[in-house]
C-alpha positions as CSV (number, residue, x, y, z in Angstrom):
1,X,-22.0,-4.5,3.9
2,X,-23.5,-4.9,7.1
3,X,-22.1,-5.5,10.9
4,X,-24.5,-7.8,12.3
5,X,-24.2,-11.3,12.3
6,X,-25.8,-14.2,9.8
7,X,-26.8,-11.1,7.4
8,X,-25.0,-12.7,3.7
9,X,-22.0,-11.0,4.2
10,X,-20.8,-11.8,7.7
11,X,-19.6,-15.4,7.6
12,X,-21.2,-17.8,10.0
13,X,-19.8,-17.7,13.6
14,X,-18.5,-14.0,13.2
15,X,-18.6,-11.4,15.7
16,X,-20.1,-8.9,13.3
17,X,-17.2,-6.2,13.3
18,X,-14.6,-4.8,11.3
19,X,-13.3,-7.2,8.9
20,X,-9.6,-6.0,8.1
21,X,-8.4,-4.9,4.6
22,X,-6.2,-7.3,2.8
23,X,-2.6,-6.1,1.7
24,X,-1.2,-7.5,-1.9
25,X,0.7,-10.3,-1.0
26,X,0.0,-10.6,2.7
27,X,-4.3,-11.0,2.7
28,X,-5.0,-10.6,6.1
29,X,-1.7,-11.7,8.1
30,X,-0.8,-8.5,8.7
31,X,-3.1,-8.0,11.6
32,X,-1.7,-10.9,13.8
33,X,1.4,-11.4,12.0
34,X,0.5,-15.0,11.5
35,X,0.6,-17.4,8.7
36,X,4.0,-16.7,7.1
37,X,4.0,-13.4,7.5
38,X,7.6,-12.7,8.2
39,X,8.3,-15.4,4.9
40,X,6.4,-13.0,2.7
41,X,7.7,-10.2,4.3
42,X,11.3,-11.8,3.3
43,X,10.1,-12.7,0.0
44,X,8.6,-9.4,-0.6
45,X,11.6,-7.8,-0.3
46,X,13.8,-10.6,-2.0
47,X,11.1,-10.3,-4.7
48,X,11.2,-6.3,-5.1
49,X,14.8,-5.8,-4.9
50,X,15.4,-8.3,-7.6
51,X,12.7,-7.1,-9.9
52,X,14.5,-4.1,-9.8
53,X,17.5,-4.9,-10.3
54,X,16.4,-6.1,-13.0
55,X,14.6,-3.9,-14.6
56,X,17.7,-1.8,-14.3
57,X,19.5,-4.6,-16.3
58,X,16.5,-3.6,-19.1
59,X,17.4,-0.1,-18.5
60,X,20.9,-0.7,-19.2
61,X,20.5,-2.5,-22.2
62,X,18.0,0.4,-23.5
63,X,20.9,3.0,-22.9
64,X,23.1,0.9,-25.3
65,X,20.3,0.7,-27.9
66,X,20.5,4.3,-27.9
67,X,23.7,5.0,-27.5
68,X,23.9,2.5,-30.7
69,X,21.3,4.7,-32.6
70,X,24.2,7.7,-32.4
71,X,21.1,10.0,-31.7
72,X,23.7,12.3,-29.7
73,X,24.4,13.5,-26.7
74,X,21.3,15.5,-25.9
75,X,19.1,12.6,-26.5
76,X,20.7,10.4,-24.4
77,X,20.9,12.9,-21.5
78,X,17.2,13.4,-21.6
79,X,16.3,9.5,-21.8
80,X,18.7,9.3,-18.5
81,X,17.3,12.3,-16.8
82,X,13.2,11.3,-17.7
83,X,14.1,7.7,-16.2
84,X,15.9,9.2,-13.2
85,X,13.2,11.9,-12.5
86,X,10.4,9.6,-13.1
87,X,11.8,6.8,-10.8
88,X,12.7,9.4,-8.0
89,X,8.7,10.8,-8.1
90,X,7.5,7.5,-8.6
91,X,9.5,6.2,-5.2
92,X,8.4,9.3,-3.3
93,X,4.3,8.7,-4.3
94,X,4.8,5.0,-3.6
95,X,6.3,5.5,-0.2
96,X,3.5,8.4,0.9
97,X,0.6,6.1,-0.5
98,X,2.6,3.6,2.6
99,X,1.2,6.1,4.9
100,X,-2.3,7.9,3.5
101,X,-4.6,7.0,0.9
102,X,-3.7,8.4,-2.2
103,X,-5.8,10.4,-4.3
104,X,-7.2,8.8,-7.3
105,X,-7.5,11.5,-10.0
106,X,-3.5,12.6,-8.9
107,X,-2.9,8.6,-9.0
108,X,-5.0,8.6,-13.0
109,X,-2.8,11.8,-13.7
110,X,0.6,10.3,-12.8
111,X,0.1,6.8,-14.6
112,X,2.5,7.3,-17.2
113,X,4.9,8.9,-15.4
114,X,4.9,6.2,-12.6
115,X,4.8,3.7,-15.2
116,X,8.0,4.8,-16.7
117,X,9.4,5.2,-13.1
118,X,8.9,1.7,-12.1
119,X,12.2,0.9,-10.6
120,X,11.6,3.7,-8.0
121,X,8.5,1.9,-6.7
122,X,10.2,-1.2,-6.9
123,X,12.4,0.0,-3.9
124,X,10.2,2.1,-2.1
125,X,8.6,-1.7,-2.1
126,X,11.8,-3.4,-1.2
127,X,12.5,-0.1,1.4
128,X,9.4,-0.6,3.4
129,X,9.3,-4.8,3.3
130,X,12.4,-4.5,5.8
131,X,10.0,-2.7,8.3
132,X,6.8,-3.4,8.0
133,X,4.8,-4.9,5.1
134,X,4.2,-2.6,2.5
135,X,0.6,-0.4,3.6
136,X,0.7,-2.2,7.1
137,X,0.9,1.0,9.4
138,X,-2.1,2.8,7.3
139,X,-4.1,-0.2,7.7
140,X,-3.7,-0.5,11.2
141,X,-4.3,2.7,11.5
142,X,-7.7,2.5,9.6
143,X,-8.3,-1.2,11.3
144,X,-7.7,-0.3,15.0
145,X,-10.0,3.1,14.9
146,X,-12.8,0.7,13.2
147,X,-12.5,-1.8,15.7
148,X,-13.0,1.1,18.8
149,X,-15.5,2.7,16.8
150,X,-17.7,-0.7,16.6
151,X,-17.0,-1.3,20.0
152,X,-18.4,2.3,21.4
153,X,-21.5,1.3,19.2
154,X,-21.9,-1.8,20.3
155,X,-21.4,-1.3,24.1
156,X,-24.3,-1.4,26.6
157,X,-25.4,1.5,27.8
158,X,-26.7,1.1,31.5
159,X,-29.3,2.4,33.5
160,X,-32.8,4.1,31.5
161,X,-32.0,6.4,29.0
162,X,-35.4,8.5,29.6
163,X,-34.7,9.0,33.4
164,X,-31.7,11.4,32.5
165,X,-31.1,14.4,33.9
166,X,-30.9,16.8,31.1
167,X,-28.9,19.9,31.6
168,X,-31.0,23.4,31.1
């Protein structure tokens, strides 16, 4: 992708920098906090908490299938403890990937696990929606040191670069 301006993938009328990443369910809002962005924020949240809640209603209905099966007491301590263990690692990975980029091969590694876990990042969505949207502080993060970085690039330098004084 290039920088400069009328090349195919600058739009028209563009100043040629940074362009900033979208977030799922926000595009590019994020960066001004305009068009609806404290609606989806709200609806974010709304959205999360009552997916997992639920998903816990699934959950629930899953521990009485079990505990219909009579499969005992160790089995239904170890479906318990796998969902609660896999929901508290899947809330802790989803709330760090808030703040740095995760690592894909860990991310490949842990699909199953955070698959089972989904109500944990399910609130670690619903957690972060009340602050900020969900990503928003990495992005910005990413965004703003683009944005300085283009603009030390792009500044003029003044006076003649070959009638420096160089230090011996």
């Amino acid at each position: 992708m290039s920088d400069e301006p009328g090349t195919p993938d600058t739009p028209a009328g563009s100043t040629g920098g940074p362009r900033p990443e979208p977030l799922r369910f926000f595009g590019t809002s994020w960066v001004n906090h305009d068009d609806g962005y404290t609606a989806r924020r709200i609806g974010v949240a709304v959205g999360s908490l009552a997916a997992a809640v639920g998903s816990c209603l699934v959950l629930r209905l899953a521990y009485e299938g079990v505990q219909l099966a009579d499969t005992g007491a160790f089995v239904t301590v170890l479906v318990v403890a796998m969902f609660a263990i896999c929901s508290a690692l899947a809330f802790r990975n989803t709330w760090e990937s808030f703040g740095k980029r995760p690592d894909p091969e860990r991310q490949a590694s842990l699909r199953g696990l955070l698959a089972i876990g989904f109500v944990g990042s399910l609130l670690a969505y619903f957690f972060r929606s009340l602050a900020e949207a969900p990503g928003e502080k990495l992005h910005r993060a990413e965004y703003d040191t683009a944005v300085r970085e283009h603009e030390r690039r792009t500044t003029r330098r003044s006076g003649n670069p070959s009638k420096k004084k160089r230090k011996s």
